[in-house]
N, C-alpha and C positions, 0 to 999 in steps of 0.2 A: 425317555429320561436321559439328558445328557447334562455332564456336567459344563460350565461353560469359564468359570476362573477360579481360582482359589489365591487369596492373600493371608499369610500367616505374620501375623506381628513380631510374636518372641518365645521359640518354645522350640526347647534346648538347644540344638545348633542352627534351626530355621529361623532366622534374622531378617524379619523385610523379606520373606518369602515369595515369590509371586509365580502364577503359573496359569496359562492360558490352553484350554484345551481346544482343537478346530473345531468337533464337533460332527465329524465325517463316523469314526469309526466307534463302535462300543465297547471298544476295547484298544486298553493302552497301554505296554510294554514299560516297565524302570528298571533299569540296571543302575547299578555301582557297584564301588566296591565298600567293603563292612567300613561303618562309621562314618559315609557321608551323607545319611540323613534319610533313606529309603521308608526305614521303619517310621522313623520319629512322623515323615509326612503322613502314612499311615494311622500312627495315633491321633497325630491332630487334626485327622478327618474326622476321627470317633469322637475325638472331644466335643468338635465342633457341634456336631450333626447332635452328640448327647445333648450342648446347651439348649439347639433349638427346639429340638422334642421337650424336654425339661421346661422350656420356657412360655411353652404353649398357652397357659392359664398365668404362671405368675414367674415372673425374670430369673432365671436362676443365674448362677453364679460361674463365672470360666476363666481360667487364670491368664490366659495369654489376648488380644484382639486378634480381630480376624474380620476377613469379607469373601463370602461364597456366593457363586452367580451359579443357577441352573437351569435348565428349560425342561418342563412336564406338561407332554401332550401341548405342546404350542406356546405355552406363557413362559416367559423366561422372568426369574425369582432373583433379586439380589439382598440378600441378608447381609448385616455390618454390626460388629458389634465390637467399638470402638472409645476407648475411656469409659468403659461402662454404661455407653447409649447405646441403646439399641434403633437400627434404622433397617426398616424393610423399604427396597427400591425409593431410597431417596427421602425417606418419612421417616421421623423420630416415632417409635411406637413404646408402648409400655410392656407387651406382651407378643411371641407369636401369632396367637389367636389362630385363624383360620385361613392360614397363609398356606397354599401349597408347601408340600413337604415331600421328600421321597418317602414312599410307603413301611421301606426295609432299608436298615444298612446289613449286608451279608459279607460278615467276616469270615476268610476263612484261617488258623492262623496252625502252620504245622509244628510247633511246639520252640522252636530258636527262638520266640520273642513274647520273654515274659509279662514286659508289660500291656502291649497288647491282649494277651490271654487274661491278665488281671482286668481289665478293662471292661471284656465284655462277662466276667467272671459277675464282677462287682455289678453291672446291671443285671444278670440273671439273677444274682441274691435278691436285688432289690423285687424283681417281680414274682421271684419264686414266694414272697412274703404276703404277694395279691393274690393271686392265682385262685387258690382251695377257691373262695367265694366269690371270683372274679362274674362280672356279669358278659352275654353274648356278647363277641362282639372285637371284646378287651385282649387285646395280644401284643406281646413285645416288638417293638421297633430295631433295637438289634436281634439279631441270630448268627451267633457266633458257632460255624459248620464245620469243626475239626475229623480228623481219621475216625472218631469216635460214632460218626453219622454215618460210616460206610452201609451198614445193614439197613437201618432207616430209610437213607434216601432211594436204596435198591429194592425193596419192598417196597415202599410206597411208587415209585414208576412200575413197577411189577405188578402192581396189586389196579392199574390204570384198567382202560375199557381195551378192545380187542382192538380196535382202530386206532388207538393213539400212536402216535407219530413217536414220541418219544420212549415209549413202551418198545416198537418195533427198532429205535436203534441201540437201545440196550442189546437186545437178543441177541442182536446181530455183531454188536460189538464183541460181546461176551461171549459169544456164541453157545446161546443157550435155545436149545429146542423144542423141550415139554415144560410148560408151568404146570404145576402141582395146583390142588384146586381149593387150597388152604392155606391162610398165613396162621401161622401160631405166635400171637402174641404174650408174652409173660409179665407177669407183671408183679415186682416186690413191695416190699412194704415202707412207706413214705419215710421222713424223718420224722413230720408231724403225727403219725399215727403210733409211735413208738408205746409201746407197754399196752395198747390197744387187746384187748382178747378178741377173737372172732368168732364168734359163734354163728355156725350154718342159719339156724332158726330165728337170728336176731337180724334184722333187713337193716340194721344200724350200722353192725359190723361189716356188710358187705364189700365189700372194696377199701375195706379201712375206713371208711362212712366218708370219703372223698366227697367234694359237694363242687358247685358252681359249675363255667364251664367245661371243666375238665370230666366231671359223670356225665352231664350233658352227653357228653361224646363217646363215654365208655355204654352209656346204656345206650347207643347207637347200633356201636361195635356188637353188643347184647344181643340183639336183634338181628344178627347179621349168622347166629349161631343156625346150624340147619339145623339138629336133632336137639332131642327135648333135652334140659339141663336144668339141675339146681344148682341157688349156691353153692353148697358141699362138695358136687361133683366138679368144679371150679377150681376147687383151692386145695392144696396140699399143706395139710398142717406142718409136715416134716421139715420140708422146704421154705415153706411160710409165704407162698405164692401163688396166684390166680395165672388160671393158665384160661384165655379166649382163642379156642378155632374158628377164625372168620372162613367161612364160605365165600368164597370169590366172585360167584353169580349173583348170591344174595348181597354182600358188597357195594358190587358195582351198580346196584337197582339201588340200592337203597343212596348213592352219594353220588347218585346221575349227574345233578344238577349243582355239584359241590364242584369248587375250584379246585385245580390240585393243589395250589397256594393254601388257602383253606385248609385244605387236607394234610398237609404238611405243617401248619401252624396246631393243628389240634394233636395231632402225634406229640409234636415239640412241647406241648405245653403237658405233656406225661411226661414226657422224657425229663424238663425242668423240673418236675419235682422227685426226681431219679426213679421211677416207678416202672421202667422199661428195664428189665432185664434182659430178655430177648425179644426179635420178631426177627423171622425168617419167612422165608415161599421155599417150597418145597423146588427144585428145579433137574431138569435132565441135559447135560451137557452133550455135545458134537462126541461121538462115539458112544454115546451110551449111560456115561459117568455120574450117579445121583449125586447130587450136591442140595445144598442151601444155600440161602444170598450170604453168608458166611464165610463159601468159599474162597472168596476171591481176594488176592493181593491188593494192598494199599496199590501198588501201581498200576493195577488193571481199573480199580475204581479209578485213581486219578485220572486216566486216561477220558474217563466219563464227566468227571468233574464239574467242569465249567458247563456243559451241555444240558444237565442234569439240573442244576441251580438255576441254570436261563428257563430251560421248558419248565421247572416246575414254579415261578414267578413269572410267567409272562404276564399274566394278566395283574400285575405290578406293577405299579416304578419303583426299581432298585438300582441304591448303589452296592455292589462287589469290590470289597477290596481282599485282595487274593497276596498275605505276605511269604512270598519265597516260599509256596505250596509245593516245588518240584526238591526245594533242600535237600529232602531224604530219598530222592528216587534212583534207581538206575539208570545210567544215561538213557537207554532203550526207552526207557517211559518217559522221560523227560524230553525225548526228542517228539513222542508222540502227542503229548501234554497239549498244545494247542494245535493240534492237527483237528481236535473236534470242535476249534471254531468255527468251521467252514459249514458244519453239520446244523447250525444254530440258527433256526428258522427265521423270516423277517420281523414275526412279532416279539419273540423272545429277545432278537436285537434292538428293537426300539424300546424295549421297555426298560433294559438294563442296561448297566455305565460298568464297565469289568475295570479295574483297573489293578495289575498284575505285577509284581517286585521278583526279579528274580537275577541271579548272576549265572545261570546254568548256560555253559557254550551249547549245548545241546537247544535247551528251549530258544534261546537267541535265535537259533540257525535257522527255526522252523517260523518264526516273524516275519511281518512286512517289515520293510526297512523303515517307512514313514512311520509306523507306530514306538519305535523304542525312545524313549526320554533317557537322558543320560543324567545323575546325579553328580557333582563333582562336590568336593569339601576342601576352600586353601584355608583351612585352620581358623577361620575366621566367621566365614560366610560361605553356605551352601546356593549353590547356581543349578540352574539345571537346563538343557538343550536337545534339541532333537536331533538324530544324527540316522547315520547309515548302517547296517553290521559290521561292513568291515570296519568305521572309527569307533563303532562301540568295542569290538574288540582289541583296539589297540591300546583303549585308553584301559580297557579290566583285566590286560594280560599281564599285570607287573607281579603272577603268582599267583593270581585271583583265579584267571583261567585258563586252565591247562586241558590239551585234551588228548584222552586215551585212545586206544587203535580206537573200542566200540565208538568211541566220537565218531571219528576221524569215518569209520563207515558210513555211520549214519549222517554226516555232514555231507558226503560225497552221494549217498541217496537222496540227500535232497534236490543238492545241485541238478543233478539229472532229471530227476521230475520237472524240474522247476524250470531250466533253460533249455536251448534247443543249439547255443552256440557250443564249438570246439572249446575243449579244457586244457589250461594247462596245468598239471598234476607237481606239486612242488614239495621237497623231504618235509619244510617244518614250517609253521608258520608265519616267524619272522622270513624267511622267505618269502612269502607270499605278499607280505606288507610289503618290504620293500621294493620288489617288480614294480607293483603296484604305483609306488612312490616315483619309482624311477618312472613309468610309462607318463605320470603324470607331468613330470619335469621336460620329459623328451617331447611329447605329443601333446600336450597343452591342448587342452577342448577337444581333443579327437575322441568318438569311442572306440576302446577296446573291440576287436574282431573276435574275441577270445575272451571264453572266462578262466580264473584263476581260483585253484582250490587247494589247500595244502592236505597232505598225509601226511601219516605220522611218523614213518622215517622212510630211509632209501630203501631199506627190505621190505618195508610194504607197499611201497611207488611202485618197484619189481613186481610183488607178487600181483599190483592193482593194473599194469599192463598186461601182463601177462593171461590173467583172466578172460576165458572162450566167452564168457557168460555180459560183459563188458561191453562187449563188441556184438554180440546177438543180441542182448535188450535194444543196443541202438542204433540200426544197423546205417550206415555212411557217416557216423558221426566220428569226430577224429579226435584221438586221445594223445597230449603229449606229454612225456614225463621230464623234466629240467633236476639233473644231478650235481651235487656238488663234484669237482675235479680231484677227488680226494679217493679214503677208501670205497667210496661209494665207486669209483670204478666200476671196482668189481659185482656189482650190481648194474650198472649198466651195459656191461660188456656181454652182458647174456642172452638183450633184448635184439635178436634179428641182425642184416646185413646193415655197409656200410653205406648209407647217404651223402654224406659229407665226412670228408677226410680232413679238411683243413681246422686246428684247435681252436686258431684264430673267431673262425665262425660256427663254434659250436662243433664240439665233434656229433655227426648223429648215426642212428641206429635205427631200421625202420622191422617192425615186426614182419612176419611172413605171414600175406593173406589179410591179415588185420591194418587199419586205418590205427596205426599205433606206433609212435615216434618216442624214443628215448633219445635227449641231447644234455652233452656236457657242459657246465660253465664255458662259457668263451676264455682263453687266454687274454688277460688286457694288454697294451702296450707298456705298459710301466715297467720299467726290465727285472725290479727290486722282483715283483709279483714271478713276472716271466720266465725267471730262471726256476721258481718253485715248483714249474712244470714241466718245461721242456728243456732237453739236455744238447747242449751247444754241443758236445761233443759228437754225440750221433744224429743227431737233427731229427730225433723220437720225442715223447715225453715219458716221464716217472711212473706211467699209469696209476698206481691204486699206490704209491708214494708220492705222490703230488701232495701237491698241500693247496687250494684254491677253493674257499667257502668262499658264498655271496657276498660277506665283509667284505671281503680283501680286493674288491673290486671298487672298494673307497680309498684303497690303502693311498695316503700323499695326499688328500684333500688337506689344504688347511684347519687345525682345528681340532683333526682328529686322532692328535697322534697318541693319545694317552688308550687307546681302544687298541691299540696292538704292540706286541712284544716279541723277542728272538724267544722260539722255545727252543731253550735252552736242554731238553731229553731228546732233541732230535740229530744226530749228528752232521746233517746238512746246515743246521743252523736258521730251518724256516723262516718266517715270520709269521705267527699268527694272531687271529681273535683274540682280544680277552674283556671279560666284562658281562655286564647283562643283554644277551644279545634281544630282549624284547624292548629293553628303555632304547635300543641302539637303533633299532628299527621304527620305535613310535615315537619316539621325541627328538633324536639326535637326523636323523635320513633327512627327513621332511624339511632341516634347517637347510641344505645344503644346495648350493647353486645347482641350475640344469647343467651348468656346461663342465660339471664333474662327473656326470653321469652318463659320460660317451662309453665308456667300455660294457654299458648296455645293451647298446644299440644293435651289437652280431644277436645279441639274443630274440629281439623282436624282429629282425628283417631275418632270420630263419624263422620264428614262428609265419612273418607274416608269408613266406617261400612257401610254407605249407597248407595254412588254412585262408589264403588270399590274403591282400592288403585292403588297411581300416580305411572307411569309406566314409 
């Protein structure tokens, strides 16, 4: 199942919307920032995909046109539903009918977007109204999978055969090491059964006298009891609930032959009539610790999330739309969040189209670059493009995204996994964009011999060369940290002997034993800048009074002069920054000729001194 274009006519800021997916990967990254249209393309997927389901037998109604292209299992679908015609691949039709369709749309939606949640709210009503007498067979086409399925979806892969693939990377995920040899399902009492009396000896009362396929499945479940039982002993008058201990061995014989998809839609269609109070698996945790599938943190589930959805719909085609499902998480889990894509078997990727909204630096970090789509909004009309990490974050840094040390770890963990070139370790992030900008001006089509990762300030760049542990995870790999000329001195001034003396070219600093270089801003030629550092008088510099951030190595470009000012609490009479230095670094650098951006240039040719020159 992949999706292959979507065209949105007029539906709220998506105007003439158009989007074309390659069709390579099952899963596709959106960023922006709030209010340029993430969500709303999300609901107008739901709406969409509601008209086509809805219009199956007789045309239903959809406020906005639209045109969706897909391919399932080889055939690729174009639906258009356009001034109120409807045209399958090129054909005016009256009806869906029997046109390929994805099986499931699976929403997941973490509680910031109400109408989404009304959305698939308002179809659960509608089938929660079928359901009691539904015949075999009959199951909802949305399933909307909020925090609220955490136990669910964890007992039911729990509750899998010994072999399953996707049962053994829960365990291991989790790290759980004894399953318990019973789920205890509970079960309360419907809406529709309301004022109902239950009587043990009346087989009417049973279950609230529940009918269609939802007993189907409870008198399944029935069956699966190992010791004898009556009603009575079932139900708790006090409580006013049926308690069923499924046997796990008896279970898994009896739904051999059952999909977990399947298995999954018949839970749900208890849960849709709210009847699921609890279900738990008994579980033994790594040292010993009894738990229940209960245990566990929204962020330990999430971390299983997407893996859990794919294995248990592979034998599906589904689309996944996942809206800003990390929102609520700690960076930590949200850095991990798509690390269990990789975990996602071949079949579970062909059958599913994930398509994932999120503004989190964290989850960002841990994406392919090809995958992120960028959203933008000029007040008019929403666009949208594919871009790289580093420009997706340039254009969501305007306060959208900020990141804390744990970022900043976890960002620098990934780096390292991920690459195998020299780093260079930089205070903040606008730092890092503009290197960037500048190697791009200076070198034009060369690559970088060096990657670029920013930390969260100079005290942690310190503490981040400084680390034995750094330098024994990798060993001949080389670490360079770039300070600003300021009070960051005195954090640089800690790290090891001197390499280079001259300020001109980077003063540097090389650890002892370690592959670990700390260097200062270069002094530029500009003398306004020049004297902010080094004192004509003694022919030293200011050290940790200097005043020399990465800015100030623009200072006198034309153009720019509204971005710096004499601070006036300095008694030297500085000249510093001022302004938003993240709009300064992604919208203003990027305008500015190469040939301003020589006082760059000591910076790279001491990197390239160190880790060789780009080839």
């Amino acid at each position: 199942m992949r999706l292959k274009s979507v065209w949105i006519g007029d539906y709220k800021n998506l105007h003439n919307f158009s989007l074309t997916f390659d069709g390579n990967s099952f899963l596709d990254v959106f960023v922006g920032k709030n209010g340029t249209g993430k969500s709303n393309f999300f609901e107008a997927l739901i709406e969409i995909f509601r008209h086509i389901y809805d219009s199956t037998n007789e045309l239903d109604a959809i406020s906005f046109d639209y045109e969706i292209s897909y391919e399932i299992e080889g055939t690729e679908t174009t639906i258009a539903f356009r001034g109120e015609v409807l045209t399958i691949n090129g054909r005016e039709r009256k009806t869906v009918g029997r046109t390929p369709v994805p099986d499931n749309v699976l929403v997941y939606y973490s509680g910031h977007n109400d109408t989404i949640a009304t959305l698939i709210k308002r179809y659960e009503t509608t089938f929660r109204r079928r359901i009691r007498g539904a015949e075999v067979g009959e199951s909802r086409k949305f399933i909307g999978v909020g925090p609220e399925y955490k136990q669910l979806l964890l007992s039911i892969l729990l509750m899998q055969p010994v072999d399953c693939q996707a049962r053994d990377f829960i365990q291991e995920k989790l790290k759980i090491e004894i399953l318990g040899t019973e789920t205890n399902l509970v079960l309360s009492r419907p809406r529709f059964a309301e004022g109902m009396e239950v009587d043990p000896f009346d087989a009417g009362t049973f279950l609230w006298g529940i009918e269609g396929i939802v007993r189907d499945f409870l008198d399944k479940l029935l069956g699966c009891i190992k010791d004898e039982y009556t009603p009575g002993s079932l139900y708790d008058r006090d409580a006013d609930q049926f308690s069923i201990p499924i046997n796990l061995d008896l279970f898994r014989t009896a739904f051999e032959k059952v999909e977990p998809s399947e298995l999954f839609r018949s839970f749900d269609n208890i849960r849709t009539l709210e009847m699921i109070k609890d279900i738990s698996v008994p579980i033994t945790l790594e040292g010993g610790i009894k738990a229940t599938t209960g245990h566990f943190s929204d962020g330990q589930f999430q971390s299983i999330y997407i893996y859990s959805i794919s294995e248990l719909f592979k034998d599906r085609n589904c689309v996944s739309l996942l809206d800003e499902p990390d929102s609520f998480l700690h960076p930590e889990w949200q850095f991990d969040f798509l690390k269990q894509v990789t975990e996602i078997t071949g079949a579970a990727s062909q059958s599913n189209h994930v398509l994932l909204s999120s503004h989190s630096a964290s989850t960002i970090a841990r994406t392919s670059e090809e995958d992120i789509r960028m959203f933008e909004f000029d007040g008019d009309f929403v666009t949208i493009h594919s871009s790289n990490r580093s420009a997706i974050i340039r254009s969501l840094s305007a306060g959208l995204i900020t990141f804390s040390e744990t970022e900043a770890r976890l960002n620098i963990s990934f780096i390292l996994k991920n690459t195998t070139r020299p780093i260079l370790f930089t205070e903040g992030i606008t730092d890092e964009l503009i290197l960037e900008t500048a190697w791009q001006k200076l070198r034009d089509g060369v690559q970088r011999p060096f990657e670029i990762q920013n930390a969260f300030s100079c005290g942690f760049l310190r503490n981040l060369l400084k680390e034995q542990n750094l330098y024994d995870s990798n060993p001949g790999r080389k670490f360079l940290g770039l300070f600003d000329f300021d009070e960051a001195y005195n954090d640089w001034v800690q790290l090891g002997a001197d390499f280079e003396t001259d300020p001109t070219k980077c003063l540097g600093k090389k650890l002892n034993g370690r592959e670990g270089y700390a260097m200062l801003l270069p002094v530029p030629q500009n003398p306004h800048i020049r004297q902010q550092v080094l004192n004509s008088d003694t022919g030293g510099h200011y050290a940790n009074r200097s005043l020399l951030t990465i800015e100030l190595l623009l200072y006198g470009v034309p153009g720019l002069n509204a971005y710096f000012e004499i601070d006036q609490s300095r008694p030297e009479r500085f000249t510093r920054f001022i302004g938003d230095k993240v709009h300064f670094a992604t919208d203003v650098v990027p305008t500015v000729s190469a040939e301003h951006f020589a006082a760059f240039k000591p910076i790279f040719e001491s990197i390239e001194g160190i880790v060789g020159p780009a080839v």
